[in-house]
C-alpha positions as CSV (number, residue, x, y, z in Angstrom):
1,X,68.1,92.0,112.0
2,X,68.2,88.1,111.3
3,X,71.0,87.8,113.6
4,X,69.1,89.6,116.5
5,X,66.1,87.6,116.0
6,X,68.3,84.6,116.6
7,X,70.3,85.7,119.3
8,X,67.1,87.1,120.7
9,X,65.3,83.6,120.3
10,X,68.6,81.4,122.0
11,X,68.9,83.7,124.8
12,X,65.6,83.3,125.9
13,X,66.1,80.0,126.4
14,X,67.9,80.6,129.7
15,X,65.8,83.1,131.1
16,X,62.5,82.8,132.9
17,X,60.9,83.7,129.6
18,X,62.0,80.3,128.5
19,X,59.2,78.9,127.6
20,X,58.1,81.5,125.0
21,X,61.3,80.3,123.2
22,X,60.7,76.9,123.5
23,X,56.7,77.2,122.0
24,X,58.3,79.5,119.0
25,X,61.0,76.6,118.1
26,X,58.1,74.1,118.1
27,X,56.1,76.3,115.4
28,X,58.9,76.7,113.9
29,X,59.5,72.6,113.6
30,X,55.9,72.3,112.0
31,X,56.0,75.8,110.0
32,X,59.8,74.7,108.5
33,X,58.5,74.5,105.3
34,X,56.5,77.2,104.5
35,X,58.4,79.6,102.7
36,X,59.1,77.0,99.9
37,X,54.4,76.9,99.8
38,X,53.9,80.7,99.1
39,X,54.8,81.9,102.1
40,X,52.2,83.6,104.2
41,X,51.8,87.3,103.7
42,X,49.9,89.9,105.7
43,X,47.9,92.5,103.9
44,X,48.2,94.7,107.4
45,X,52.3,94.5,106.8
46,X,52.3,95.3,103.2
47,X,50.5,98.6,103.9
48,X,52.3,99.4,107.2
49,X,52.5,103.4,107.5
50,X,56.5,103.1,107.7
51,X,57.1,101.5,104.2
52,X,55.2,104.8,102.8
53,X,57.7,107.3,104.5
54,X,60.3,104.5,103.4
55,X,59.1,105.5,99.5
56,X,58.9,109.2,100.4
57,X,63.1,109.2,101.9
58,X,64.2,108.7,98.8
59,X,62.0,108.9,96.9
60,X,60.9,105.7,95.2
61,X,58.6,105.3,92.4
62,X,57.2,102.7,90.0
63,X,56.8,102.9,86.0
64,X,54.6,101.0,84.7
65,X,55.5,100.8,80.7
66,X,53.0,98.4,79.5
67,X,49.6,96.0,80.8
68,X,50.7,92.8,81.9
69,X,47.2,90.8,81.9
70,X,46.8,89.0,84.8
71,X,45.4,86.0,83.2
72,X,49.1,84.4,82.7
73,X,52.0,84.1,85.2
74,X,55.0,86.5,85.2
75,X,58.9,85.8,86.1
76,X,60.5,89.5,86.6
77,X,64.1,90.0,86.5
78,X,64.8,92.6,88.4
79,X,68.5,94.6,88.3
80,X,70.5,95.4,89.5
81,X,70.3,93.7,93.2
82,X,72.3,97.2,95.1
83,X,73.4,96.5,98.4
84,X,70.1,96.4,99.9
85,X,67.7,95.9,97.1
86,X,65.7,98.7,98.5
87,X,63.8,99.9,95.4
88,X,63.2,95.9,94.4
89,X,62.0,95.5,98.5
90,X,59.2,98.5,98.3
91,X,57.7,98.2,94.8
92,X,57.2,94.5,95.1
93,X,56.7,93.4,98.7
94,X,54.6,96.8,99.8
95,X,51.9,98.6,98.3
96,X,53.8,102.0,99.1
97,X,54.0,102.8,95.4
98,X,51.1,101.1,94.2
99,X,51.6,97.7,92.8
100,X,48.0,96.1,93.0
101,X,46.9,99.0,91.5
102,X,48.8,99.5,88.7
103,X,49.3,95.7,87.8
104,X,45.5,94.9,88.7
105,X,45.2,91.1,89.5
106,X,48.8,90.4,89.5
107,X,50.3,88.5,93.0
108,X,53.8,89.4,93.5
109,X,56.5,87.2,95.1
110,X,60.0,88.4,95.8
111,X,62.3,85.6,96.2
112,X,65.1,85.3,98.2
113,X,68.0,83.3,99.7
114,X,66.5,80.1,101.3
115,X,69.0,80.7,104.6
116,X,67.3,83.8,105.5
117,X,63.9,81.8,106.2
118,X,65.7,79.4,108.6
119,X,66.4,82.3,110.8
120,X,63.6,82.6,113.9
121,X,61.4,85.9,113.6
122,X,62.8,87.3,110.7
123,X,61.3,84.6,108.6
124,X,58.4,85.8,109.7
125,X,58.8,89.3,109.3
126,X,60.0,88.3,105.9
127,X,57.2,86.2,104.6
128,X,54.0,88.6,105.9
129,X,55.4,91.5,103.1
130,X,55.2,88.5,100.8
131,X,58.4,87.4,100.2
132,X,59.3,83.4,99.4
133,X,62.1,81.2,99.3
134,X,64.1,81.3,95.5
135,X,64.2,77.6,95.7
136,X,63.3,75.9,92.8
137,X,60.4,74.2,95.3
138,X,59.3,77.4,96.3
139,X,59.2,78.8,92.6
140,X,57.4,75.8,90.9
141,X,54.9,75.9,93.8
142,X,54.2,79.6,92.9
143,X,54.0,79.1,89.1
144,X,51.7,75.8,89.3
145,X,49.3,77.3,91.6
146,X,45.5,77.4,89.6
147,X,44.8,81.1,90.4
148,X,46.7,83.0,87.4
149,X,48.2,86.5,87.5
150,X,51.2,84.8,89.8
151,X,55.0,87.5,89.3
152,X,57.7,85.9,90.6
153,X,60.3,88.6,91.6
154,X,63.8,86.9,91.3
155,X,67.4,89.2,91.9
156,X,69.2,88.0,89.1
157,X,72.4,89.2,89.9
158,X,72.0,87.6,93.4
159,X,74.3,88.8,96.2
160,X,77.7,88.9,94.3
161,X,75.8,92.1,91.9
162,X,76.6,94.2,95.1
163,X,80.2,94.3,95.1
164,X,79.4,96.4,91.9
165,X,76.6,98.9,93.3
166,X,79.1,101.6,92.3
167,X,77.0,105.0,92.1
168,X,76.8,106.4,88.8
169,X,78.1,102.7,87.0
170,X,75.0,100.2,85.7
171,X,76.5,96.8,85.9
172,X,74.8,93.7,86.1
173,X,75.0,89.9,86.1
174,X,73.2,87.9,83.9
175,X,75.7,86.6,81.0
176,X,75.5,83.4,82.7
177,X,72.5,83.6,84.7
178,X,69.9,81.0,82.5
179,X,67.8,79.2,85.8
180,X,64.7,82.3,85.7
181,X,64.6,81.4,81.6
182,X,64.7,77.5,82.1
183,X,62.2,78.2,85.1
184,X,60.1,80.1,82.6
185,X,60.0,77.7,79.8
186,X,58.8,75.1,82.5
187,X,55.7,76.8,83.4
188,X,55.0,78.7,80.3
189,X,55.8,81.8,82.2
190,X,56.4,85.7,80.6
191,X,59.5,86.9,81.2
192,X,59.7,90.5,82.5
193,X,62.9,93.0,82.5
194,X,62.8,95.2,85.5
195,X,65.4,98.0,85.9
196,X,65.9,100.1,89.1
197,X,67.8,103.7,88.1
198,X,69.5,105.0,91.3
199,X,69.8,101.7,93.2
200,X,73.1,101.8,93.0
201,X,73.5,105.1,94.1
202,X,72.1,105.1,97.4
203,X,75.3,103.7,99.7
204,X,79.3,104.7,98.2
205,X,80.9,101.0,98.4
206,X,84.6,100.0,98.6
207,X,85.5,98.2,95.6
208,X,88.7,95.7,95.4
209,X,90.8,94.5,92.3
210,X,90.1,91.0,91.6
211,X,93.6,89.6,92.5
212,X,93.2,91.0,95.7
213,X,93.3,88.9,99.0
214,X,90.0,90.7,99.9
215,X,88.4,89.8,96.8
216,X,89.6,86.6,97.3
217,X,88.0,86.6,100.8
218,X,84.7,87.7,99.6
219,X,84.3,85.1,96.8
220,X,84.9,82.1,98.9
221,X,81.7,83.6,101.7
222,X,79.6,84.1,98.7
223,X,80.5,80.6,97.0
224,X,79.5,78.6,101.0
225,X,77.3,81.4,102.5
226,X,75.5,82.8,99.5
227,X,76.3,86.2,100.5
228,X,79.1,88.8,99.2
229,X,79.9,90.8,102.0
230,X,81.8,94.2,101.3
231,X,82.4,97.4,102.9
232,X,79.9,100.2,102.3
233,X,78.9,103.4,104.0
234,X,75.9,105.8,103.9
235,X,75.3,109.5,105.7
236,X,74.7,109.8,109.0
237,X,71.6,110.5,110.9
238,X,72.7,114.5,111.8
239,X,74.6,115.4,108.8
240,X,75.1,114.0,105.2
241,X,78.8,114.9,105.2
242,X,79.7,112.4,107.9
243,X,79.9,108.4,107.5
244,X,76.6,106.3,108.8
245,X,74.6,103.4,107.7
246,X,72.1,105.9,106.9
247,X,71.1,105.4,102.8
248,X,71.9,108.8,101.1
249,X,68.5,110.0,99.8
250,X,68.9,109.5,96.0
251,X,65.8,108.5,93.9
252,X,65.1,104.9,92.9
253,X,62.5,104.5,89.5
254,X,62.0,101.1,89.2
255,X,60.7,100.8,85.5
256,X,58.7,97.2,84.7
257,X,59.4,96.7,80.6
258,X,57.3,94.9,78.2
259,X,56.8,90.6,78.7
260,X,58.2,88.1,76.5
261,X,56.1,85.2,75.9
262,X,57.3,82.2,76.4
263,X,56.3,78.9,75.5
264,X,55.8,76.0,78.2
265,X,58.6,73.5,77.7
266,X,58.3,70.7,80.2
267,X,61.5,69.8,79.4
268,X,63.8,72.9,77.9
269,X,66.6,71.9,75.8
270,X,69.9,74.2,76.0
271,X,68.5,75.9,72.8
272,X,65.5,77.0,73.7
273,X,67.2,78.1,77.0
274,X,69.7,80.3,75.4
275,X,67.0,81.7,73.0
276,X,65.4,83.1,75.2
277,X,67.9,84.3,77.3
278,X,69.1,86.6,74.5
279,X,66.1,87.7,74.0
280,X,65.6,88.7,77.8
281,X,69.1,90.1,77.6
282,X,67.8,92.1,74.8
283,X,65.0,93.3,75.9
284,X,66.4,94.1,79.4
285,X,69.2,96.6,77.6
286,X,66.9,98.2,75.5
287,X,64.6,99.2,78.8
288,X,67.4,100.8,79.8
289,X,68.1,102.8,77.2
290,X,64.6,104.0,76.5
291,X,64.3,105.2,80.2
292,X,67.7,106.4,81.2
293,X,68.2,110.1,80.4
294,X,65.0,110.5,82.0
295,X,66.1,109.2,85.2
296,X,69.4,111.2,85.6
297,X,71.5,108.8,83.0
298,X,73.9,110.3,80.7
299,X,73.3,109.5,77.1
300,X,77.0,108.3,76.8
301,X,76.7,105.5,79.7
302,X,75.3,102.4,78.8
303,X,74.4,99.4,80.7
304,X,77.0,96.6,81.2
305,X,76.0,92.8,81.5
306,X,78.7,90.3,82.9
């Protein structure tokens, strides 16, 4: 879709239609920066019809395990990041299951990849269901603003997580994943685990060794384009035993854990950093095992943090 909206925005350009393209790339000159300010989201496109027969599909659902008062600003670490982030995408950028009204006075803000906000349209489309830049401009904007009750949504795992969205496996990065923590301490911030059960089992993905060539390949995109490309495959639209891009209907609880507190640290010191990492990493495994046999987990399969 952000490459249409490009191509659909350049072409223009040499068609009668011209000028539209021309008046869109001057808002866009004086509008650059807006996804690193909070973005600007539409309350019309977080309760679009469509996002509650996306929920219904699979179906998607939110747990809510604890209050989060909204008098305090939240960073949630949501896992794993799928190929699509689909259950992530409803339960914090619509209101198709809920959100406002289970977390009353909290503002959520899923971050992602600053590229995707330099492409024409999408941007757009992006910001109005709330979503924001994950630079660290955009997320100090969003934590320093005076109105509390702020929840950063950040992907931990990022992009390379997906070239491990094997169905039935829970894998996720974080061993080495300490910038939401150090992000936290700045603004005094609670950290919140998230975890999404079925996420991964919504597309069947190809998986390659790591000394492979294609592994290879795939490293070197993410490392300069920020994205892990890899082959995956869904249903089609007529039959769910032939190949499409079509997600398989499998059901995606996205359970939001208990916050640590976290002390503001204008200046965090590696210590404090890894303290609370552990404790986030902690945290984030038990959440898992409390919920998992009730969402379609085996008791013997237990989550796995790279």
């Amino acid at each position: 879709m952000g490459l249409s909206s490009f191509l659909l925005v350049f072409s223009l350009l040499f068609t009668s239609l011209w000028s539209f393209s021309l008046l869109y790339l001057a808002w866009l000159f004086l509008d650059w920066d807006t996804p690193n300010r909070g973005g600007r989201r539409s309350k019309w496109m977080k309760n679009w019809t469509v996002w509650k027969h996306l929920r219904d599909y699979y179906p998607i659902k939110l747990v809510k395990t604890v209050e989060l008062p909204p008098d305090r600003n939240y960073v949630f670490g949501s896992h794993p990041h799928g190929i699509m982030c689909t259950g992530t995408f409803c339960n914090f950028s619509t209101e198709s299951t809920g959100f406002s009204q289970k977390f009353p006075g909290l503002r959520s803000s899923l971050v992602a990849l600053d590229g995707l906000f330099h492409l024409p349209i999408y941007r757009d489309y992006l910001m109005s269901s709330g979503m924001c830049s994950v630079s660290r401009h955009s997320l100090d904007f969003i934590l320093s603003q005076r109105r509390r009750g702020q929840a950063v949504v950040i992907m931990i795992g990022g992009a390379h997580e997906s070239l491990y969205a094997l169905s039935g496996e829970h894998r996720v990065i974080l061993q080495n994943r300490k910038g939401f923590v150090r992000l936290a301490l700045r603004h005094g911030a609670s950290l919140v685990p998230v975890y999404s059960f079925g996420e991964n089992d919504i597309y069947r993905i190809k998986v390659f060794a790591k000394d492979s060539w294609q592994y290879l390949c795939q490293s070197i995109i993410k490392k300069y384009l920020g994205f892990a490309p890899c082959i995956f495959w869904g249903r089609s639209l007529f039959s769910a035993n032939s190949w499409g891009l079509l997600p398989f209907p499998a059901p995606i609880t996205t359970v939001v854990g208990r916050p640590i507190l976290v002390p503001q640290s204008l200046l965090p010191t590696d210590e404090e950093v890894d303290h609370y990492h552990m404790l986030y990493m902690k945290a984030l495994e038990q959440l898992f095992e409390e919920h998992k046999e009730s969402y379609g987990v085996p008791a013997s399969t237990h989550l796995i943090i790279m």
